[in-house]
N, C-alpha and C positions, 0 to 999 in steps of 0.2 A: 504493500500500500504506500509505502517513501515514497520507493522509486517512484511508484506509480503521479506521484504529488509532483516530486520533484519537477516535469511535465507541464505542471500546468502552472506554475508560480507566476505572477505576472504582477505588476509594479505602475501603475501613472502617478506621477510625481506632480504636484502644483505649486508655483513658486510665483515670489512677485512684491512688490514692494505693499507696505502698512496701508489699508485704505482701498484698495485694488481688485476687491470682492471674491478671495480667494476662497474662505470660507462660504461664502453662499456656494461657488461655483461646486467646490469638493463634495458638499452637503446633497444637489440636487445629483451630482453625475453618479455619488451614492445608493439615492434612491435611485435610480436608472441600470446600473448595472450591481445591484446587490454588493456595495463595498463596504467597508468601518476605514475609519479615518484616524490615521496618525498624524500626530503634531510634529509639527518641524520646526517651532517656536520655545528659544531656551528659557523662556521666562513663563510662559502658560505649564509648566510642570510644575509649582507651587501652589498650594492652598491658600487660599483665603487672600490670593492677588489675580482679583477676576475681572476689576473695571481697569486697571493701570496696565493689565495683559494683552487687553480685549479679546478675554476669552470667549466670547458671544455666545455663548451656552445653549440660549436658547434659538439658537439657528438650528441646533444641531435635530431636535425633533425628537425622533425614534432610533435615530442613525448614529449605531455605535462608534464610542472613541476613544483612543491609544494617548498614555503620555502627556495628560491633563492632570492636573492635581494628586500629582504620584510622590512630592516630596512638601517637607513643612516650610512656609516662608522661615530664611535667613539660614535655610541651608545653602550650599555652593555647587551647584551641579557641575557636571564636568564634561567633554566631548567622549570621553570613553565611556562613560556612562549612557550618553544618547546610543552612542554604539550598539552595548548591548540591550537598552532597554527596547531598540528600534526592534533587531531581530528576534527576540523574544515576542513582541506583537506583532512583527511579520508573520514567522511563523505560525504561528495561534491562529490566525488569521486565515491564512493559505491554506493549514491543516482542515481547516472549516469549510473550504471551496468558498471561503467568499474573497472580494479583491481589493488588496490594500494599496489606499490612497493617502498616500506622503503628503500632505499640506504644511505649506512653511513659509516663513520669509527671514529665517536666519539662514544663509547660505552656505555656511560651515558644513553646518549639518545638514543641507541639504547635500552639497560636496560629498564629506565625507561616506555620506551612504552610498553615493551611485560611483565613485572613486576606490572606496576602501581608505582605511589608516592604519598604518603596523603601529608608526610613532607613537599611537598612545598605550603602547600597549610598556613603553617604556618608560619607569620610574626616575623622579629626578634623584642624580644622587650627590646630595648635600656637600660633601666631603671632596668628590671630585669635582666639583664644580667652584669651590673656593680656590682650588689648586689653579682650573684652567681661567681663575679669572685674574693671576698672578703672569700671566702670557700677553706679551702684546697684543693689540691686533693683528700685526705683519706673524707672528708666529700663532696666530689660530687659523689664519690662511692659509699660513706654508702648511701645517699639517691638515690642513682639509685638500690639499693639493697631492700630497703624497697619498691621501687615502683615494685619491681619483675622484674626489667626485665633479670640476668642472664639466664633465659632459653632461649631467642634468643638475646641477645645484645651483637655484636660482639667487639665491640669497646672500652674494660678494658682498661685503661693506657690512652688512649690518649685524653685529658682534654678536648680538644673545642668540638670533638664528644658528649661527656659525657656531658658536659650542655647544648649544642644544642637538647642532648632526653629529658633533663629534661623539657625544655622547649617547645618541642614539646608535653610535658605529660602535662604538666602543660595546654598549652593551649586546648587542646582535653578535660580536665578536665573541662575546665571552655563553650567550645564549644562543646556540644555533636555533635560527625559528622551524626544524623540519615541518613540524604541523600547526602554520597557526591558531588560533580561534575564529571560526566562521566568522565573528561580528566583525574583526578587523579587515574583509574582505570585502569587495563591492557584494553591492544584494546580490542573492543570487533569486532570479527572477530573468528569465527567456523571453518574456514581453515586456516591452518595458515601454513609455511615452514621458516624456518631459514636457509638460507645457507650461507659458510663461502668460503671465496676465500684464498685460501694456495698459500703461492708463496715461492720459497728455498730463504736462505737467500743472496746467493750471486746472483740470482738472483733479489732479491728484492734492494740491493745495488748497484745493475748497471741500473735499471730503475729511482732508483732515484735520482742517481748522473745525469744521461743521462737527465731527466726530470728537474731535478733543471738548469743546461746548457742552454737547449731550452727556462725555460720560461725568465733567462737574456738575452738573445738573444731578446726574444719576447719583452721586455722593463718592468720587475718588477722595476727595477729602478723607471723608472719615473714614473709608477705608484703611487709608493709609497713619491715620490717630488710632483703628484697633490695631493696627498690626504693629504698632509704637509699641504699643502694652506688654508686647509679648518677642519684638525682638529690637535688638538695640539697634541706635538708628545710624550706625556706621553698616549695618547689615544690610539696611534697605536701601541705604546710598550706594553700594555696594552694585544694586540691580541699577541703576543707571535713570537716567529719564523722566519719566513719573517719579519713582520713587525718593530719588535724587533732591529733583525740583520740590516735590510737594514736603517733605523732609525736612529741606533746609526752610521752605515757609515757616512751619509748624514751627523750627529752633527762632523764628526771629528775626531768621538771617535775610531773607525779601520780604517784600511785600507781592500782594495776592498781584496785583498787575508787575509787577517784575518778574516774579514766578510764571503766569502764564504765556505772557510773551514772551518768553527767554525758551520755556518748555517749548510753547507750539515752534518756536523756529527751529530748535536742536532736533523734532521730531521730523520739520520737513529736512533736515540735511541726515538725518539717520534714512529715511527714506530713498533719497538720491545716490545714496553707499550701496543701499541692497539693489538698484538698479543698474547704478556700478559693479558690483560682485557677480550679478546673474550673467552681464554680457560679457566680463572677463571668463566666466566658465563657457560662456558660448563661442569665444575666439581660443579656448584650451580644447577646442572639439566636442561640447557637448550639443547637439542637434536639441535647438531647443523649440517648441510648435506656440508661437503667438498668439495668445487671443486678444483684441480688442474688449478693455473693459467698458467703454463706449456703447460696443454692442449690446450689451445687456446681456444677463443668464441666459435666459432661452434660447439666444439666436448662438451663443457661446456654444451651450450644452450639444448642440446639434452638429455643429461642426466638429468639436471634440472626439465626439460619439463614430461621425463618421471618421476619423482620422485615425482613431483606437482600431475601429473595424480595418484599416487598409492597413497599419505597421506589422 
């Protein structure tokens, strides 16, 4: 019966920047082709950060979902963690005959899954790292040269990359990986589609200024006053943004109109990064399939549908 699974594993990915109707889109193509929906969002795997996540919850219906409120606010998640908690609800999922649909607009992890990561499988280790930070520059070079890796090491010049490979050589050196862990490998998944949600920029600035509005209206405020109570606020500053912004209100440090103007602009330039990140995986080769958010769901969902049909 694996084998038999192994077969039919199959994967559409949706990515795109904050604002860009990814979630509705995943939610209906859901209902459409019997899928459950994974997150691809490092900050929606907390509790009780639902308005600052835009975890939209109630998009979601009847239509099951992965990687939502799986840790406590002021914990620190990590990329290898998405890793494994990704293929553990792949699988679950695929096991079920039903089709898992990646939605995300942190790009790491949407990367990391359709790429694979060995690197995190590698521990930092304290001790040698105080050693290689006693090394020039010119000699963390020289020995990233003799390890060979200019032919694909992108990252000359910039020092913490550079002894982070060495360190990841080093310990590969000392641990031969013969069999890795499934999760450090790309999905394994024989169908696969990446589609990417396009939205115009002024566009995209008026959903999100419009969307940031409704969720103080909705009470991010106190949300972020319960979640004081119970984690200190170096933790919530910590998650960036929201958190950040509304935080430093609460200590005193802005006021309510420096606070939201400062947040709504920092959130339209977070935005324009994950629009940057998505076409830099698209010029590293990843075939990514366009939708116009413009279009609307429906006219979306249709073309999707037939597009899944022909890959």
């Amino acid at each position: 019966m694996q084998q038999s699974n192994e077969k039919h594993k199959a994967l559409i990915t949706i990515i795109g920047p904050t604002a860009s109707g990814k979630t509705a889109l995943a939610v209906r193509l859901a209902k459409e082709l019997e899928g459950e929906i994974i997150s691809g969002d490092s900050r929606q795997v907390y509790k009780d950060m639902d308005l600052g996540t835009g975890k939209d919850l109630a998009e979601y219906g009847n239509i099951p979902y992965h990687l939502i409120d799986i840790r406590p606010a002021g914990y620190q998640y990590n990329l290898r963690e998405f890793q494994e908690d990704f293929h553990l609800a792949f699988n679950d999922i695929s096991e079920r005959r039903k089709l898992p649909i990646l939605c995300g607009g942190t790009g790491l992890y949407i990367q990391t899954i359709l790429e694979g990561n060995i690197n995190t499988l590698v521990p930092e280790d304290i001790r040698w790292r105080a050693a290689a930070e006693l090394l020039s520059d010119r000699e963390v070079e020289q020995k990233l040269k003799e390890w060979g890796a200019p032919a694909y090491f992108k990252d000359w010049g910039h020092r913490k990359r550079m002894i982070r490979a060495l360190e990841v050589k080093r310990y590969f050196d000392q641990h031969p990986p013969e069999e890795l862990p499934a999760y450090v490998r790309p999905v394994a998944a024989e169908k696969q589609l990446l589609v990417g949600i396009e939205i115009d920029r002024e566009a995209r600035r008026r959903k999100i200024s419009l969307r940031l509005k409704k969720r103080f209206e909705e009470g991010m405020v106190v949300e972020v006053e319960a979640l004081l109570k119970k984690v200190p606020a170096e933790g919530l500053i910590y998650y960036g943004l929201e958190y950040k912004m509304i935080t430093e209100h609460l200590q005193g440090k802005l006021s309510y109109e420096e606070m939201f103007s400062s947040l709504e602009a920092q959130i339209h330039r977070f935005a324009k990064r994950q629009m940057t990140f998505f076409r830099r995986m698209e010029k590293m080769g990843h075939q990514i399939y366009w939708l116009k958010s413009e279009a609307g769901v429906d006219q979306n969902i249709q073309e999707l549908l037939a597009e899944w049909q022909r890959s």
